[in-house]
N, C-alpha and C positions, 0 to 999 in steps of 0.2 A: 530444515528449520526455516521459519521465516520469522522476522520480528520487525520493530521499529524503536523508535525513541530519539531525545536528545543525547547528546553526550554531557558530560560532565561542565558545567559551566554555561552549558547551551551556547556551544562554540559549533557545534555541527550537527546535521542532522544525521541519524542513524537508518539504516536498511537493512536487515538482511535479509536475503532471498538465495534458498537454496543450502545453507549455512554459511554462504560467502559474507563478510560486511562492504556497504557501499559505505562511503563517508564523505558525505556531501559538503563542503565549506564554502559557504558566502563570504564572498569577495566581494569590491566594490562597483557599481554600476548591474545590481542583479546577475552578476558574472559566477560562475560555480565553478570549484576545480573538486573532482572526484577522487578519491584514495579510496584502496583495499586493504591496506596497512593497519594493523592492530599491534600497540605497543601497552605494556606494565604500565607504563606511566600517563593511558587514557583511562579514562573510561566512559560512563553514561549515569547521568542523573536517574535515567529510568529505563528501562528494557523490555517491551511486553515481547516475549518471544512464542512459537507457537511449535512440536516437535512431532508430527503426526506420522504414526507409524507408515502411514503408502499416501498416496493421491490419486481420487478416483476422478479420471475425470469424465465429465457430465454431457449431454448432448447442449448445445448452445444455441441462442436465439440466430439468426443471421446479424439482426442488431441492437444493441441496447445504447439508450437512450440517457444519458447520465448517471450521477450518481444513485437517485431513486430508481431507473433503470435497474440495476444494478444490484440495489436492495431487492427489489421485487424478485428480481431471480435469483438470488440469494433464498430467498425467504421461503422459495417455492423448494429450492433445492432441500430445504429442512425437512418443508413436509413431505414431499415423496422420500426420505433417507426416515421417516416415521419419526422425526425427532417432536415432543410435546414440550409445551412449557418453557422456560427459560433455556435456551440453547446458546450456543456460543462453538463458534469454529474459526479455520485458520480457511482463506481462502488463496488465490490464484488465478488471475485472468491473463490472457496473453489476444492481441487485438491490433486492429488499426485505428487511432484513432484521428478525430478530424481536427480536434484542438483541445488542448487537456491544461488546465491553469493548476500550477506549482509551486511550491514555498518552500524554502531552508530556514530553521531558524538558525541565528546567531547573534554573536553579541561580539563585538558591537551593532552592529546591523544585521538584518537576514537581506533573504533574497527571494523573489516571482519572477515567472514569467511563462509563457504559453507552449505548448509541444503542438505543431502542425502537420495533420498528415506523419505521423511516424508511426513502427511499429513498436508496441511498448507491451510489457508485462504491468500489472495492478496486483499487491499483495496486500493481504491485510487479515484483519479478525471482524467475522462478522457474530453481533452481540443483541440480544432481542430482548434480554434481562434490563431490569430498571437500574440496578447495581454497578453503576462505568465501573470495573475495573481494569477496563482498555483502553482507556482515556477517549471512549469513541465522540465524536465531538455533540457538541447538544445538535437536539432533535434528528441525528443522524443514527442507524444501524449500523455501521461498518468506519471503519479508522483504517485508511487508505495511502498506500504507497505506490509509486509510479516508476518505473524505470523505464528509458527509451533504450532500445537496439540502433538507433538510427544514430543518435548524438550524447554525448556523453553526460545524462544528467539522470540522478537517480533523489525522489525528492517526495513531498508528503502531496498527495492529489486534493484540493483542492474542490476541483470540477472538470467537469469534462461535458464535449457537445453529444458527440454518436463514436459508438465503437463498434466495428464491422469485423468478419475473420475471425469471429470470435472463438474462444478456448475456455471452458469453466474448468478447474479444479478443484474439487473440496477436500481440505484434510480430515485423514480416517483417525481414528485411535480404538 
């Protein structure tokens, strides 16, 4: 399962990837401390989650070029899977990339800042329907999450410059 969303109050940002939760919380000075922790007494204003029976994954460019990068390959990935017309999937990228711009919300404050050079996983849902009901953001295809392996921040993607090593995965059902 992968998902995203706020928590309850839009005190933290939501992740999951894998079915694990990330729970990112803005601190002060764009500073994050991440938790795994799921308690009764949280929870999430909104949850898009996505539960695809397997993950196939796809052969990958050497590199893609940001977020519309990203979409393109995505997009392509639909029509060789023969999918028409409004389609909507759960994706999966794993990659190097060279700088990837990041946000928490919160309240009181959220929190940005840049991932350079690390290795990082990108989850998300990709939506080609007029219909958000992904909350994907205007004029975008895909509602994107970031997580580094390198340092400890798992966060909503933003933008990103070039992504190398690349890994596509599309969920099946």
């Amino acid at each position: 399962m992968i998902g995203y969303g706020p928590s309850a109050g839009y005190k933290d940002e939501l992740t999951v990837i894998d079915g694990v939760f990330h729970i990112a919380t803005a601190r002060r000075d764009n500073q994050v401390t991440l938790s795994h922790a799921v308690s009764q007494d949280s929870g999430a204003a909104f949850l898009v989650t996505s539960s695809p029976k397997t993950w196939t994954t796809m052969p990958g460019p050497e590199r893609i070029d940001g977020l519309s990068g990203l979409e393109a390959q995505l997009t392509a990935a639909a029509q060789s899977y023969g999918c028409g017309g409004a389609v909507a999937f759960s994706f999966k990228v794993t990659g190097l990339v060279s700088s990837a711009n990041w946000s928490v919300v919160g309240r009181p404050t959220g929190a940005e800042g840049v991932l350079a050079n690390e290795h990082v996983e990108i989850v998300g849902i990709y939506a080609d329907d007029t219909d958000d009901i992904y909350f994907i953001p205007e004029g975008r295809l895909i509602h994107a999450h970031i997580r580094s392996f390198d340092s400890p921040i798992t966060a909503h993607l933003n933008a990103f410059d070039r992504l190398t090593e690349v890994s596509i995965s599309v969920g099946m059902f």
